[in-house]
N, C-alpha and C positions, 0 to 999 in steps of 0.2 A: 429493479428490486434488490438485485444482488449488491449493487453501488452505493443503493439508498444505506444500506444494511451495515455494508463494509463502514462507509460514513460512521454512522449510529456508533461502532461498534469503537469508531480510533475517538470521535468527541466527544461522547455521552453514552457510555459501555451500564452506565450504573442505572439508565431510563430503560435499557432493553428485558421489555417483556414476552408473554407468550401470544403480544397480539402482532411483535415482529416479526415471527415464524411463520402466518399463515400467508402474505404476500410470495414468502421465498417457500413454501410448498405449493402453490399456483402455479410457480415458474416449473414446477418439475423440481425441485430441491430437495431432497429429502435429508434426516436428521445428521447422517453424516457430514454431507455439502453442505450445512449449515455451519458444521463446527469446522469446517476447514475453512469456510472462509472468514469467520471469529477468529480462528488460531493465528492464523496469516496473517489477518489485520493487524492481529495483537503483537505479533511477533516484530513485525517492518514496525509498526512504533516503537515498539521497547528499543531493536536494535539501531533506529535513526536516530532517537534521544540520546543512546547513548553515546550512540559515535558524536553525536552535536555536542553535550557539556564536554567530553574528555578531547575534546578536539582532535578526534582519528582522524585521518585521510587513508586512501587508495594510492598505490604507487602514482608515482607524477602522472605518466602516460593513459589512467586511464581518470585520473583526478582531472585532466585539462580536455577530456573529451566534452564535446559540448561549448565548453567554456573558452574558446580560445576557433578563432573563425578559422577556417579551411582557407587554403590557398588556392583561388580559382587559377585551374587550367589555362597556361597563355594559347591563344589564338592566333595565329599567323596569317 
């Protein structure tokens, strides 16, 4: 529910109504934990887009983590 929601929240923020809430109040969620995980959502999109048109990066070391394969371990 949480996932479905977060979803809704980064593709289609303008469709979310008050029949999205009652799933994430089943789960135990209450209005609080709703709006944090909206704000969060909202937030990691604003700050991705941005970084993506202005072309920011992260210093080298942690920009090529992931991205660049590990040297396996020689074996003797």
């Amino acid at each position: 529910a949480m996932l479905d929601f977060a979803m809704k929240v980064c593709d289609r923020s303008h469709e979310i109504d008050d029949n999205d809430f009652a799933p994430l109040h089943a789960h135990g969620f209450d209005d609080e934990d709703i709006w944090d995980i909206a704000a969060i959502t909202a937030f990691f999109g604003l700050s991705n887009r941005m970084a993506s048109f202005s072309g920011m990066q992260p210093n080298n070391e942690f920009f090529l983590m992931g991205r660049v394969p590990r040297e396996k371990p020689k074996t003797h």
